[in-house]
C-alpha positions in Angstrom: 8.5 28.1 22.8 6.5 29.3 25.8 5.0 26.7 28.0 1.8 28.3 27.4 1.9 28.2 23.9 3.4 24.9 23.6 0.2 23.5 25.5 -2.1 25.8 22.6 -0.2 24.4 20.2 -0.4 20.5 21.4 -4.1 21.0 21.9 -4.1 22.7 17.9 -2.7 19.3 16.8 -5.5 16.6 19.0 -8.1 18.9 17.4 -6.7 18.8 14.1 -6.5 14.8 14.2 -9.6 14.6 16.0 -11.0 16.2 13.1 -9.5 13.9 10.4 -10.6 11.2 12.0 -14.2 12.6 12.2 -13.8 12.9 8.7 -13.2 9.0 7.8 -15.3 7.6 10.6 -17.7 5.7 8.0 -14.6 4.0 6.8 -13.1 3.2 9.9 -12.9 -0.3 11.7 -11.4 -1.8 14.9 -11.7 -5.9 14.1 -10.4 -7.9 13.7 -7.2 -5.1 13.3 -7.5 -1.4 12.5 -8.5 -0.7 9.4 -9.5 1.7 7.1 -11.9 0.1 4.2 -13.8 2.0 1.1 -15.7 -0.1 -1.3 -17.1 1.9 -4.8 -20.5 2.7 -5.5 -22.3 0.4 -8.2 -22.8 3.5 -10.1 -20.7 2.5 -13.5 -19.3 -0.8 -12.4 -19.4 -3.9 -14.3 -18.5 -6.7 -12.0 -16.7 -7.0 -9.0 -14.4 -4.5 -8.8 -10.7 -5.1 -8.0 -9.3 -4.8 -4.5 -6.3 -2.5 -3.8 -4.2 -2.8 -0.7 -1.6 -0.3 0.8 0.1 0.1 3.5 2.7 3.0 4.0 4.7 1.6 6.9 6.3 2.5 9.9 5.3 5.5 11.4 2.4 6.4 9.0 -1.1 5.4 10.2 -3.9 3.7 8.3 -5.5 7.0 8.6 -2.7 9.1 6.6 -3.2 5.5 3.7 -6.7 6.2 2.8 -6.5 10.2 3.1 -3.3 9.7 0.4 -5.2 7.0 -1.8 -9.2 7.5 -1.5 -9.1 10.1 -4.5 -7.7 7.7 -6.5 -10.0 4.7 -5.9 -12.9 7.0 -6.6 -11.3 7.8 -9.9 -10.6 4.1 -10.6 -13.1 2.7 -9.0 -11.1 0.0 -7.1 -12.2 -1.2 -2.9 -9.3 0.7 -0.5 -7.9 -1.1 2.1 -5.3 0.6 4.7 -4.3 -2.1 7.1 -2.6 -1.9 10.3 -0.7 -5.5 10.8 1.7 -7.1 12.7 0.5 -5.3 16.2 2.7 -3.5 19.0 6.0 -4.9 16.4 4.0 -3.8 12.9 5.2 -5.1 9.8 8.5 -6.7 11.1 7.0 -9.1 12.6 5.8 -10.3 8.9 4.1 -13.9 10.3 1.1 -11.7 12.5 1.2 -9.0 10.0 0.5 -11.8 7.6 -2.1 -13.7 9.3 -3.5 -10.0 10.4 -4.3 -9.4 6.7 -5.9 -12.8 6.5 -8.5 -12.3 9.2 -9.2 -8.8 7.5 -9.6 -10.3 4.1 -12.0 -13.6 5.4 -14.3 -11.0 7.1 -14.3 -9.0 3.3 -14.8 -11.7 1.0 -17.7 -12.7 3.1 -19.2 -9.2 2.7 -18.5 -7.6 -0.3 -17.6 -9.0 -4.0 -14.1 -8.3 -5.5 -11.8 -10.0 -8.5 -10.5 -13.3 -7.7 -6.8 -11.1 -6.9 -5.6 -8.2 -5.5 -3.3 -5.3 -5.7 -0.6 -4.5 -3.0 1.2 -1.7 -2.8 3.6 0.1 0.0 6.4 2.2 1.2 9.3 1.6 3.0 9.0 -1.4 5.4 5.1 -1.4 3.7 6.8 -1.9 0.4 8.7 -4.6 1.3 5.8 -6.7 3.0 4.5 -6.1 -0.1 6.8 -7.6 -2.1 7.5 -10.4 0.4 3.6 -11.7 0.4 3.5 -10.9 -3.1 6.7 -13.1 -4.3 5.0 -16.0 -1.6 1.7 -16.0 -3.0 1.8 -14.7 -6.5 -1.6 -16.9 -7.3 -3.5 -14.2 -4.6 -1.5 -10.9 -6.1 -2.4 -9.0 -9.5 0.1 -6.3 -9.2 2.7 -4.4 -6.8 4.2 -1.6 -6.6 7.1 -0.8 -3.8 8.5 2.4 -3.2 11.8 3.7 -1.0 12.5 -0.5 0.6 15.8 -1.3 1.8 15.5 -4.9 0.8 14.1 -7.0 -1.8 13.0 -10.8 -1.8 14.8 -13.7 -3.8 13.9 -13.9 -7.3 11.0 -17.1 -7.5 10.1 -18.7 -10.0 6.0 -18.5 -10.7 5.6 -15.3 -10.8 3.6 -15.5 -14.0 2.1 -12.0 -15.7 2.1 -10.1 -12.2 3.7 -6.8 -12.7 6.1 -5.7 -10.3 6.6 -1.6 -10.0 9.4 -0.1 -8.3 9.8 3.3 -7.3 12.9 5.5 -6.0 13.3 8.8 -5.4 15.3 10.5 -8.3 18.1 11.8 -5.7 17.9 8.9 -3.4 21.2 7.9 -5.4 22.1 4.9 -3.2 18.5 3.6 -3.2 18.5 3.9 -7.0 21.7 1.9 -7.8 20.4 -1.0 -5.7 16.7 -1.2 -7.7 18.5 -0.8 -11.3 20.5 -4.1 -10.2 17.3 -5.5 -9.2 16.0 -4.8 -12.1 18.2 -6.3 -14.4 19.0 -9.7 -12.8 14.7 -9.7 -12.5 14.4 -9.3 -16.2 17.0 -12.0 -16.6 14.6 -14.1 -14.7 11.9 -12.9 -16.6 9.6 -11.1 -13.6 8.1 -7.9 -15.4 9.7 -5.7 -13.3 9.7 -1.9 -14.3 11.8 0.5 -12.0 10.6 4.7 -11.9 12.1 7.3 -10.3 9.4 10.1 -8.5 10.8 13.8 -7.7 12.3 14.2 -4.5 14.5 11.9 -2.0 12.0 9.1 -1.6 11.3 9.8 1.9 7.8 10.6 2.4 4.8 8.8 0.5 3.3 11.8 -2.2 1.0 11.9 -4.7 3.3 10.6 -7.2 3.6 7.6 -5.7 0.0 7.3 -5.2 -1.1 7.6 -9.1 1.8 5.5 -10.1 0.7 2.8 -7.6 -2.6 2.8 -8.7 -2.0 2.7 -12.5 -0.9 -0.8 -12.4 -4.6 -1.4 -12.2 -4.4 -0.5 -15.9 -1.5 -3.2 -16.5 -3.5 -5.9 -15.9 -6.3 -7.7 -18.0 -8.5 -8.9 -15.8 
């Protein structure tokens, strides 16, 4: 490519993101973290809805979460939140990405009403915070759903009625053989584990994964 038209091309893609980020400015915040935050309009509620949390993980922005989920909390009418935690070292450094996601939540339960839990779901290194906070505090957690991790937490007791939903790519072979072992020994230790494979190798976030995440909203009887 052309030095020229590398530079038009370069300027293509600030204006591009520029305008995404026009797009979601009302749901946009900067404290305590970056966040991205959508709550549902009264219109056909009854009660506090339930609050659904995501995070797609390394090198996918908070921006790219609620542009992938926000159609489907305005179908189920759930509040969205795409967190950024952890700072400069994200979600591997899990103690500030943890006490990131308690600042953000303090500031929301003051504002806003939701149900008593809430939902976590996440790819990759997201998907494994999930399951991490999720398998540590199971009394905060409703549901999860994980898709594509490399590593999964020690079976706990406690776990109670949450449901756990794991998700693989259907030709992410190695991937696959790992979660079917999971899934086994977790039914033996009676977590209600359910393991799906999505089309494709598992390496991008899609809508697939999106739906399936938030149908285990319908799992749970609040």
């Amino acid at each position: 490519m052309k030095p020229r038209h590398a530079v038009v091309a370069f300027l293509a893609l600030v204006l591009l993101a520029g305008c995404r980020a026009a797009a979601w400015r009302d749901y946009h915040h900067t404290e305590p973290v970056e966040y991205y935050f959508s709550y549902p309009t009264s219109t056909g509620l009854s009660g506090a809805p339930p609050l659904f949390i995501a995070l797609l993980g390394e090198d996918r922005s908070p921006l790219d979460c609620i542009e992938l989920f926000q159609k489907f909390a305005e179908d189920r009418r759930f509040a969205l939140l795409c967190p950024k935690l952890g700072g400069k070292a994200g979600l591997a450094d899990e103690q500030q990405a943890e006490r990131d996601l308690a600042d953000i939540l303090t500031d929301l339960y003051a504002q806003h009403n939701f149900e008593s839990k809430f939902f976590l779901t996440g790819f990759g290194d997201g998907g494994e915070f999930a399951l991490d906070y999720g398998f540590k505090y199971p009394a905060a957690v409703s549901g999860i759903t994980a898709m594509s991790v490399d590593a999964f937490p020690e079976a706990a007791g406690g776990l109670g009625a949450m449901p756990v939903q794991v998700l693989v790519g259907e030709s992410d072979e190695e991937r696959l053989a790992v979660a079917q072992d999971i899934e086994k020994d977790w039914r033996t230790r009676g977590i209600l584990v359910r393991l799906l494979t999505v089309a494709g190798n598992g390496r991008a976030p899609n809508q697939a994964f999106a739906r399936l995440a938030s149908e285990v909203i319908d799992q749970i009887d609040q």
